[in-house]
ZAMARGU-4260 file (C-alpha; in steps of 0.2 Angstrom, whole numbers, plus 5000, padded with zeros to 4 digits):
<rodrens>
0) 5042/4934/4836 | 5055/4950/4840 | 5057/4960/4851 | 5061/4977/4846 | 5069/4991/4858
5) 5074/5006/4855 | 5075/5023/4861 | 5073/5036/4846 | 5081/5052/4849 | 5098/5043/4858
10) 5098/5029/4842 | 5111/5029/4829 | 5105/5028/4812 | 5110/5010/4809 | 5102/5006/4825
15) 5085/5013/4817 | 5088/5004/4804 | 5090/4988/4809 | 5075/4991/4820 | 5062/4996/4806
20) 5068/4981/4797 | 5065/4970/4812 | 5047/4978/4812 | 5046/4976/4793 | 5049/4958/4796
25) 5036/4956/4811 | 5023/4966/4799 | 5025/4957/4785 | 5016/4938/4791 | 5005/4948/4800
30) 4987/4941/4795 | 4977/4957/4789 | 4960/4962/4800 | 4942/4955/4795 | 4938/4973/4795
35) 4941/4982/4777 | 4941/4999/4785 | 4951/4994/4798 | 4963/4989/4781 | 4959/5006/4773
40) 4965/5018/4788 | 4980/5006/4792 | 4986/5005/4772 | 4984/5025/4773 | 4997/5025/4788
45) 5008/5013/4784 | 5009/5022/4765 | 5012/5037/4774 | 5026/5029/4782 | 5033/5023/4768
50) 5034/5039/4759 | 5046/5045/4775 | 5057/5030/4773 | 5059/5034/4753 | 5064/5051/4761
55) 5078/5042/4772 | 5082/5030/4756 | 5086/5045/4744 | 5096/5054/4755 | 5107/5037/4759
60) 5106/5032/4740 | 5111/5051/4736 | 5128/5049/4746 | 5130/5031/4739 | 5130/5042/4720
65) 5138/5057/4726 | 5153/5046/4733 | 5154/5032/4718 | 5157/5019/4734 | 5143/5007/4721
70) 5159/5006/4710 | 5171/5000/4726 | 5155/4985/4726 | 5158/4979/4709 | 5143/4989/4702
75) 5147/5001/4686 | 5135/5013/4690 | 5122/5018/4706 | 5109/5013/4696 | 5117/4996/4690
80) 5118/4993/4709 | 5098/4998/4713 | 5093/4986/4701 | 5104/4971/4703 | 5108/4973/4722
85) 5091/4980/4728 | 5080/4971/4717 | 5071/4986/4707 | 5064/4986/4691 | 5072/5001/4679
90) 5058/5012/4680 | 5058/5011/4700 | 5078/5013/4699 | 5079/5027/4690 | 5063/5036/4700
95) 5072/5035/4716 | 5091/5040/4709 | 5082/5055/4701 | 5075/5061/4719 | 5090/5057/4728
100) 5102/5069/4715 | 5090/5081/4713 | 5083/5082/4730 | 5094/5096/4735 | 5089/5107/4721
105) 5070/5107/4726 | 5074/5111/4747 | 5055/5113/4749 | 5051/5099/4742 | 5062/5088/4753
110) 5059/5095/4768 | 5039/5092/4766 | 5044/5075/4762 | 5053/5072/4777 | 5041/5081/4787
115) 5027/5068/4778 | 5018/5084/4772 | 5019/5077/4755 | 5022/5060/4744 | 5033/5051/4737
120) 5024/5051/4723 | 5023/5072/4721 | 5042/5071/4724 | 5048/5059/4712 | 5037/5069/4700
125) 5045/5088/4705 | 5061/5080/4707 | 5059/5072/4685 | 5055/5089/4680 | 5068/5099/4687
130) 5081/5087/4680 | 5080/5095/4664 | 5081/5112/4670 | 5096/5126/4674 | 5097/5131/4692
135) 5088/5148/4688 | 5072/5138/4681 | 5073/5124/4695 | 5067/5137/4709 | 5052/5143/4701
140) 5045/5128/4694 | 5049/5119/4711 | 5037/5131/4717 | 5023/5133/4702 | 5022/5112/4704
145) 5021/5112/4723 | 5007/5125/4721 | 4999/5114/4711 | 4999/5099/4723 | 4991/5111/4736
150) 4976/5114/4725 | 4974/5096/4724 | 4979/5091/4707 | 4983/5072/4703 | 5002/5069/4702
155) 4999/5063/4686 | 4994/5078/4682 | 5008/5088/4690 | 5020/5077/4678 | 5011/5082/4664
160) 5013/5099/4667 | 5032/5095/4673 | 5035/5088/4654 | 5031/5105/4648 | 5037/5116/4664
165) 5048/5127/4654 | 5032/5132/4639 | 5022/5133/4658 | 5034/5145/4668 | 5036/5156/4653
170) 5015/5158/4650 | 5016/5162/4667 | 5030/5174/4667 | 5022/5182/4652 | 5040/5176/4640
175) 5032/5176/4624 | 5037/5164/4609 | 5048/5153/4622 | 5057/5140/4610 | 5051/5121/4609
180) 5060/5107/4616 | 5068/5105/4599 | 5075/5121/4596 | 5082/5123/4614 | 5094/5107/4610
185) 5103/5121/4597 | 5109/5117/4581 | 5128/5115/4583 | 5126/5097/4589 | 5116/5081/4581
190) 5105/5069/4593 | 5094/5058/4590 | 5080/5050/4601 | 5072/5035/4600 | 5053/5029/4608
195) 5049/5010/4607 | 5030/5009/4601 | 5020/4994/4607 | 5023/4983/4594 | 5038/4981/4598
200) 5044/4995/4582 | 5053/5012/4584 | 5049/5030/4583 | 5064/5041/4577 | 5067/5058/4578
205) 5082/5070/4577 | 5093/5083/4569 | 5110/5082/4560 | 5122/5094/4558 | 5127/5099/4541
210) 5144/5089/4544 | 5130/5073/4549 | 5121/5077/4534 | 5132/5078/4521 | 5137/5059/4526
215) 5120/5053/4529 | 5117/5061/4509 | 5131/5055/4504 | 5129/5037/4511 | 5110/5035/4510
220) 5105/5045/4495 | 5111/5033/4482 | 5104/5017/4491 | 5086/5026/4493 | 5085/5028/4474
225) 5069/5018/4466 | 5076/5002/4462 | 5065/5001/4446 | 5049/5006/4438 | 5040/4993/4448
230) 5047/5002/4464 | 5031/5010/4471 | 5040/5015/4489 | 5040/5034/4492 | 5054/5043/4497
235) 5052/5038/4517 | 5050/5021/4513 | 5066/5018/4505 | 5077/5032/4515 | 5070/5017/4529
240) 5077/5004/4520 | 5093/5012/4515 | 5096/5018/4534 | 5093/4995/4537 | 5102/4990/4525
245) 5119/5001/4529 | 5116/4998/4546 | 5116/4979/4543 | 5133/4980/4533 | 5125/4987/4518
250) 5126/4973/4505 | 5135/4963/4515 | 5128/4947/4524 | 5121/4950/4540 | 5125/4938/4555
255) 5111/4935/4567 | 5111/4920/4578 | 5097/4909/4582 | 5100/4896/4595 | 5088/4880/4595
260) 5086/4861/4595 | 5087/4851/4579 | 5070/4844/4584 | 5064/4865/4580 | 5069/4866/4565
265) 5061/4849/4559 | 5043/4852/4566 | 5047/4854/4585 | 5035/4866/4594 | 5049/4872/4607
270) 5056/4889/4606 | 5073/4895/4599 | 5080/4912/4606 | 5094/4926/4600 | 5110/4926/4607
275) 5103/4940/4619 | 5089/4929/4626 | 5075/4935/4616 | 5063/4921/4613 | 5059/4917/4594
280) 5042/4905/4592 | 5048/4889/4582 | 5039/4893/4567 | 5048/4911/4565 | 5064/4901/4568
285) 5060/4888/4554 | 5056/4903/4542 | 5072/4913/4547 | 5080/4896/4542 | 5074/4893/4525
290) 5078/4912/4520 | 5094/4913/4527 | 5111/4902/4526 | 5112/4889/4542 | 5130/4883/4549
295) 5125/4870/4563 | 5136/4873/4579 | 5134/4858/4590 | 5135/4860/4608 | 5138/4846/4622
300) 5138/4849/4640 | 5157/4849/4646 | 5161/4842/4628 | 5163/4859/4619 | 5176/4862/4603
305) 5189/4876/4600 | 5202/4873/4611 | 5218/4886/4604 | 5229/4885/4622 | 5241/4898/4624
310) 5246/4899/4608 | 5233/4914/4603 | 5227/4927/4617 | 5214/4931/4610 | 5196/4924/4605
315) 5193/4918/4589 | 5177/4923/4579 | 5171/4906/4581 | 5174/4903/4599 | 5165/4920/4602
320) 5149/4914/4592 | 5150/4899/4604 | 5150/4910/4619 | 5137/4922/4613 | 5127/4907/4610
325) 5132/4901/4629 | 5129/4917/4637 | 5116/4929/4632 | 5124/4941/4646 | 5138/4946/4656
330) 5144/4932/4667 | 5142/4943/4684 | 5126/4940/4692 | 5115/4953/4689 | 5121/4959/4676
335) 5110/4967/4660 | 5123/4970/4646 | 5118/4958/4632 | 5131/4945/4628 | 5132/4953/4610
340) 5140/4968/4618 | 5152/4959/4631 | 5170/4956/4628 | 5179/4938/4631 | 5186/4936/4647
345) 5199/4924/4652 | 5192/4916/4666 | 5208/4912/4674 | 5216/4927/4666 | 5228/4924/4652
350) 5243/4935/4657 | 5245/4927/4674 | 5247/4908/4663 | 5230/4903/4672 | 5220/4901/4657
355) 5224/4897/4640 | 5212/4902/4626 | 5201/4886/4627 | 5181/4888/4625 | 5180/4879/4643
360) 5192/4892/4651 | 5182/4906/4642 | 5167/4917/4647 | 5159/4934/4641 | 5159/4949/4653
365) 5155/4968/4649 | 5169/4981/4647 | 5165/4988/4664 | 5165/4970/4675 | 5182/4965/4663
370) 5191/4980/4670 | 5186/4977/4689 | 5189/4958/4691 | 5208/4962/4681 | 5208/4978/4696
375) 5200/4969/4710 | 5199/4950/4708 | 5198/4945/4727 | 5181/4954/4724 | 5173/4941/4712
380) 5168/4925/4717 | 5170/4910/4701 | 5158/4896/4702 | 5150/4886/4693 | 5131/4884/4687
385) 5122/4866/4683 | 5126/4867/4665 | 5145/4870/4668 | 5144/4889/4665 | 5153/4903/4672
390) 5144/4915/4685 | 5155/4928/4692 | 5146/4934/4710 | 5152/4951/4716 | 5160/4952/4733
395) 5161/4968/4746 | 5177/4977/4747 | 5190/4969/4758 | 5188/4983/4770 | 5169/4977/4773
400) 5173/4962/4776 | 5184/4965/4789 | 5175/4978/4799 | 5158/4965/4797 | 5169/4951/4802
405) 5161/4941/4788 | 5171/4926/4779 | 5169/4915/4765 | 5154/4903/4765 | 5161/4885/4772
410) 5169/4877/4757 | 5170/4893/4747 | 5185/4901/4745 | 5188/4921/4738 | 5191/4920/4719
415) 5204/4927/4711
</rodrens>
């Protein structure tokens, strides 16, 4: 058990922080009471707690963002750090970066949170409605939408009301004919937005300029023409497939990548996967093989081909359709950017003769992690996982590890 001490007022705040932790520790074996109302009252204060420490974590995590010092960490945005650092899920990420940049625009809404007068919940709601407003707009509808938490509605409701609070402040203000969301964007600019439906499909929507338009005419119009009599699609149907098949290469093939065992493709029940990790059943991936052109790449565990020393610096197409097949992602841990999107890295780094242009001297990193370990390299640690592949681990700043006094694990040195 610990023992935690300390005075409040005189405390620093690391000093409070290491003792709620502490406490945070202490609480979380605790056996819960027999007594569900006991439960009930004791989960209502500690949520009310917790809402005050999201108060403290938005203001920290505001400071982190404001600063850029995630970028100093390895980390290529705040909310890259939140999620691979912290642990959060996107959705839960992006809620609390959202409080902690606009908590200064809604005053009244941070104070009542630090003051637990209101939660988190109702915060992180205000805070996502006023991110799409001017500074002139965020005052009022920081007010209209606190008045509505006071008369008790739901903050599901409030954000309802907060996706519409520009339509809502000017019924309210008597603005007649205030534009939709589409005709605020203007028309000088294209855009387009995208919604992933459950099935796994898209929902487009968007605008192009009359430059954008004359090329999308120009480039589409004369692939979604009938293909024949027998061609019963109408117009939306075939500007659909036009839009696939140029984006695909147009009438060129298209390379997709289905990694599996032989014993898949002959009857096998275990699953293949994309180079980006998405799994594909075993009967998909045997239908994708009859319709498309296979070209085996065999791979064996330390054993692997393409070896072009220093002869080449850079990657060949083969050698990067082994590492997309190696790596579905960026080599540091933590890390979301699909391998299809990384760049080769030399792992030893080419320029300074350390690593030749060998498949086993080669991994896949993103743009961002690429550029950091070339800048920083005594902040990326190399090793090693059971199947012999590269994972890059981010270290603190050298400065951090000095003032914490913090080495390398025994028998691990920093990586260059």
């Amino acid at each position: 058990m610990q023992s935690v001490t300390v005075e409040l007022g005189a405390a620093s705040t690391m000093e409070l922080v290491d003792a709620l932790s502490g406490i945070a520790t202490e609480l979380a074996t605790r056996e819960v009471s027999e007594s569900a109302a006991a439960c009930l009252e004791l989960a209502e204060t500690l949520a009310a707690a917790t809402d005050l420490q999201e108060s403290a974590l938005a203001a920290l995590v505001g400071r982190v963002d404001a600063a850029g010092e995630q970028q100093r960490w390895g980390y290529p945005s705040t909310r890259a750090w939140l999620r691979s650092k912290l642990g959060m899920r996107e959705s839960r990420a992006k809620e609390r970066l959202t409080l902690a940049r606009q908590r200064h625009r809604v005053p009244e809404v941070a104070r009542r949170l630090a003051a637990g007068e209101l939660s988190y919940g109702y915060a992180v709601t205000v805070a996502d409605a006023v991110a799409r407003l001017d500074d002139a707009e965020c005052g009022r509808a920081e007010a209209l939408l606190l008045e509505m938490a006071d008369q008790g509605f739901s903050a599901g409701k409030v954000a309802a009301f907060g996706s519409r609070i520009r339509d809502v402040i000017a019924e309210r203000d008597g603005i007649e004919d205030a534009p939709d969301e589409d005709s605020r964007r203007g028309y000088a600019k294209s855009w387009i937005t995208t919604t992933r439906s459950l099935d796994g499909g898209r929902y487009v929507k968007g605008w192009l300029n009359p430059e954008d338009a004359a090329i999308w005419d120009g480039t589409l119009a004369p692939l979604a023409k009938p293909a024949g009599p027998a061609d019963h699609r109408d117009v939306a149907e075939r500007t659909a497939a036009a839009l696939s098949s140029v984006l695909s290469g147009g009438h060129k093939a298209t390379k997709v990548t289905v990694i599996c065992d032989l014993e898949t493709l002959t009857g096998g029940d275990a699953p293949a996967r994309l180079s980006d990790g998405t799994p594909i059943p075993a009967a998909q991936a045997r239908r994708i093989a009859l319709a498309a052109g296979v070209s085996p790449l065999l791979l064996g565990r330390g054993n692997t081909p393409l070896y072009l020393g220093y002869r080449e610096r850079f990657a060949s197409a083969a050698q990067r359709q082994v590492l997309e097949a190696l790596y579905p992602a960026c080599a540091v841990r933590g890390c979301e950017t699909p391998g299809t999107l990384c760049e080769v890295d030399h792992v030893g780094g080419w320029a300074l003769g350390n690593s030749p242009t060998d498949i086993d001297q080669l991994t896949l990193t993103c743009g961002w992690h690429n550029r950091f370990k070339h800048a920083s390299p005594d902040q990326i640690e190399v090793t090693k996982d059971r199947d012999g592949l590269y994972v890059y681990r981010l270290l603190p700043p050298s400065d951090a590890r000095s003032a914490s006094g913090s080495g390398p694990p025994d028998g691990v040195g920093w990586a260059a």
